[in-house]
LUMVEXGU-168277 format. One record per residue (C-alpha): y, z, x. Coordinates in steps of 0.25 Angstrom, whole numbers, padded with zeros to 4 digits, always signed. Layout:
! LUMVEXGU-168277
YZX...
//
This chain:
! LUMVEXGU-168277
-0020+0003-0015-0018+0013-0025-0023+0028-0028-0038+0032-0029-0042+0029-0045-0032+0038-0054-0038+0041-0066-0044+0054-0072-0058+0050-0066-0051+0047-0051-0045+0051-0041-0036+0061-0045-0024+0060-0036-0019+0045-0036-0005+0051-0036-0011+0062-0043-0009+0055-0053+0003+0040-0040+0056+0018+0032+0061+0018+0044+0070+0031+0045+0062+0045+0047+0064+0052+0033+0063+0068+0035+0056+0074+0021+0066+0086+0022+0079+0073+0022+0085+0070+0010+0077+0058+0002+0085+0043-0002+0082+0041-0015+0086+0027-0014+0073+0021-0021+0073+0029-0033+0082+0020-0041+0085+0016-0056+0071+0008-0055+0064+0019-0053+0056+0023-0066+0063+0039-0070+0048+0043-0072+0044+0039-0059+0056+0046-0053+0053+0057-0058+0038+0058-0054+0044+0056-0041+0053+0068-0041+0041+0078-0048+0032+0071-0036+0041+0075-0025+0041+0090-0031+0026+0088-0030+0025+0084-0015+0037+0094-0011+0028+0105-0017+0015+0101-0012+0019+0099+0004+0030+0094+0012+0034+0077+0012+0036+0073+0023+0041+0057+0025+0045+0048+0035+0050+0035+0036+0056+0027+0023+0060+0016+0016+0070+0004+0025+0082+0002+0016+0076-0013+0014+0063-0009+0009+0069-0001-0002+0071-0008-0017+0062-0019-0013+0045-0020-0014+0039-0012-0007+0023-0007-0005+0022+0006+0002+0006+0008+0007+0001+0023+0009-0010+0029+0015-0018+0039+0003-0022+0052+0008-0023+0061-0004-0021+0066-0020-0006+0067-0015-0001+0059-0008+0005+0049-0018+0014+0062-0024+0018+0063-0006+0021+0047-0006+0029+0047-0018+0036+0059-0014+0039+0052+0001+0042+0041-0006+0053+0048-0014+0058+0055-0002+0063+0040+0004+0068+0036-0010+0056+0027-0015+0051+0027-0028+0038+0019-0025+0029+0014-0036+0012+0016-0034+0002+0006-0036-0008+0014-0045-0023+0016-0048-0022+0011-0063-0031+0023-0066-0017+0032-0062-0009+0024-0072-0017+0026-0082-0019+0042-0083-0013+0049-0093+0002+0054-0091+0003+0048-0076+0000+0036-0080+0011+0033-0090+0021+0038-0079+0016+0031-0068+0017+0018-0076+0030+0020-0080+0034+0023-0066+0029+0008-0062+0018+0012-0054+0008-0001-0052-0005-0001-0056-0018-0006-0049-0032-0006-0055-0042-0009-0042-0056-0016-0046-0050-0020-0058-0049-0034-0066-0034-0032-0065-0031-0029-0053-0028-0043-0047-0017-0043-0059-0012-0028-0055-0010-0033-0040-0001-0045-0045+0005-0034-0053+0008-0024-0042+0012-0037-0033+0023-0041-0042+0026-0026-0044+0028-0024-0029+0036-0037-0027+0046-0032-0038+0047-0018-0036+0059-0010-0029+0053+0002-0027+0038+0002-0016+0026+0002-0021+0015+0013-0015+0000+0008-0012-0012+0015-0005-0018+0004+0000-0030+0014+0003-0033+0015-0010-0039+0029-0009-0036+0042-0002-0040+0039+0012-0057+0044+0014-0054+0043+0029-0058+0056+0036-0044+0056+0044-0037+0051+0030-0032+0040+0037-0030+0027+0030-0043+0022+0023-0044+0005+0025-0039+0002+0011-0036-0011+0001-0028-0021+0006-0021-0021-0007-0007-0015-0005-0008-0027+0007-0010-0037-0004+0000-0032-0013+0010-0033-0001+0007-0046+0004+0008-0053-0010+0020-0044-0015+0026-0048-0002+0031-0034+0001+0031-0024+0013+0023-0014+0013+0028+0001+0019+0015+0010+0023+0018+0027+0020+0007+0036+0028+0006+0049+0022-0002+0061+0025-0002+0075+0022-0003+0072+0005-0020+0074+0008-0016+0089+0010-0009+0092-0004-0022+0088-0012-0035+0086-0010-0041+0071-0011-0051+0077-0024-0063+0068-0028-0064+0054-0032-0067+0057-0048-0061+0069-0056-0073+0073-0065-0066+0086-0069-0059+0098-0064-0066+0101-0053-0061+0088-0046-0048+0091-0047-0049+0105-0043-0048+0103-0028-0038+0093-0028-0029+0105-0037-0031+0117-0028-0029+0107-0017-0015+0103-0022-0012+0118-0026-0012+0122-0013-0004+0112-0006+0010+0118-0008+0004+0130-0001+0001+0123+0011+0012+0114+0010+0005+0100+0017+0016+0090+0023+0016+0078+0017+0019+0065+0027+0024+0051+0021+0028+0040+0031+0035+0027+0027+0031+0017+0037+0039+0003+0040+0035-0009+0033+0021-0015+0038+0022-0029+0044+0016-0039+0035+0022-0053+0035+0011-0058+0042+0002-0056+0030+0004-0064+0018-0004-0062+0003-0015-0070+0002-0017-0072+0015-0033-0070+0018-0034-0057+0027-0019-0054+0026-0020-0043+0016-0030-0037+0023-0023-0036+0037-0008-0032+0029-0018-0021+0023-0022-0015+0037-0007-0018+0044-0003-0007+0031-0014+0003+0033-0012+0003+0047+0003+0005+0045+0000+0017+0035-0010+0024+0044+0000+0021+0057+0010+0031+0050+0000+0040+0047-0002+0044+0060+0011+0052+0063+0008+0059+0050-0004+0066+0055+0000+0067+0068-0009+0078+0070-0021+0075+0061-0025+0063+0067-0041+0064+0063-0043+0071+0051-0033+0077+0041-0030+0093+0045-0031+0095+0028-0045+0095+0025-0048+0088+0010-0063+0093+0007-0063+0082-0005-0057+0069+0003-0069+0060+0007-0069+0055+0023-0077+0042+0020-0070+0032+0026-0064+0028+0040-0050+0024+0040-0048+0011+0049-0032+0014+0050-0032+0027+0060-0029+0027+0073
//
């Protein structure tokens, strides 16, 4: 439910770093969901992410955020298909005036210089296979139940291995934390952020790990990609309730299903296999999701 490990030995992208009316990219944004509450550092890695994105490719974002959804908990769930796409959904996300929090790899909140920021920014921490993680989830449920602003989750965990880069199965996690925050849960598809970077290698060892994924990124804003964001309605869970054995499981697929079912007007087109080709992404897994 959060970024690939975000440390200086792993993966070296986890941000590189981390709705019902059709909204046009070229429109206006509201910036209704930036308020007072909104830490001033956050805002502004907002603002220099959104130069980022405008520079690397074109944002493209449709659907948004009802008006009774907004200033109330929120979890938003995403597919993960590359090193960019957290700067892509924060920049969407912006565009429909939102400024969501991430659940994070603690490894990523930890690094020197991002950390700090992120941390001041309220971003939430998980640590997966650890003794505290049970304490953590607790955290991030009373995090979520309180917070005005949505919260961001890739119940995948990873970016996607599936040849097609469609949704791998994932962890029922941002289910769990759902159902016992007692929160809805919006699902945002994005494709096109694969073809800004590429995926790299699981371990950075030295410079020659991080060589493809930088002359990947330089090029980008010569071939100027279109990046595609889709805000989806609300999945249906009020038959599922926390604790209920089977029940997370089930909310979990019901979400991944949603995700992947506004995937597919993205890639109209590309409905097998990516048109971008990545030489460094691994294709070892089936996706049970596509259609």
């Amino acid at each position: 439910m959060v970024p690939e490990r975000a440390s200086g030995r792993g993966r070296p992208h986890a941000m590189l770093c981390t709705m019902f009316a059709l909204h046009d990219a070229d429109n206006e944004p509201t910036r209704r969901g930036t308020g007072p509450r909104t830490p001033p550092i956050w805002r502004a890695m907002l603002a220099v992410d959104t130069a980022v994105v405008r520079l690397a490719g074109r944002l493209k974002v449709t659907g948004g955020l009802a008006s009774e959804l907004r200033g109330r908990p929120l979890l938003m769930a995403a597919n993960h298909i590359g090193v960019f796409d957290a700067f892509v959904l924060m920049a969407a996300c912006r565009r429909i005036g939102i400024a969501p929090r991430f659940l994070l790899a603690g490894g990523l909140l930890d690094a020197p210089v991002l950390g700090p920021a992120l941390r001041a920014s309220g971003h939430l921490r998980v640590d997966r296979g650890k003794a505290t993680a049970i304490e953590q989830f607790t955290a991030a449920t009373e995090e979520l139940r309180a917070s005005r602003e949505p919260i961001i989750v890739y119940p995948e965990g990873r970016i996607s291995h599936d040849p097609g880069l469609w949704p791998e199965r994932g962890k029922t996690g941002a289910a769990r934390l759902a159902l016992a925050a007692g929160t809805p849960v919006v699902p945002v598809s994005q494709w096109g952020a694969h073809e800004a970077v590429y995926w790299g290698t699981e371990t950075v060892t030295g410079i020659q790990d991080v060589l493809p994924l930088a002359r990947s990124g330089l090029t980008a804003p010569l071939r100027r990609p279109t990046f595609r964001v889709h805000f989806g309605e609300p999945v249906e869970l009020s038959e599922f309730t926390a604790g209920t054995p089977g029940h997370a499981v089930r909310a979990h697929a019901k979400i991944m299903q949603a995700i992947t079912d506004g995937l597919v007007s993205l890639r109209r087109g590309e409905p097998d296999r990516p048109r971008f080709h990545d030489p460094t992404r691994p294709t070892d897994t089936r996706s049970p999701w596509r259609h």
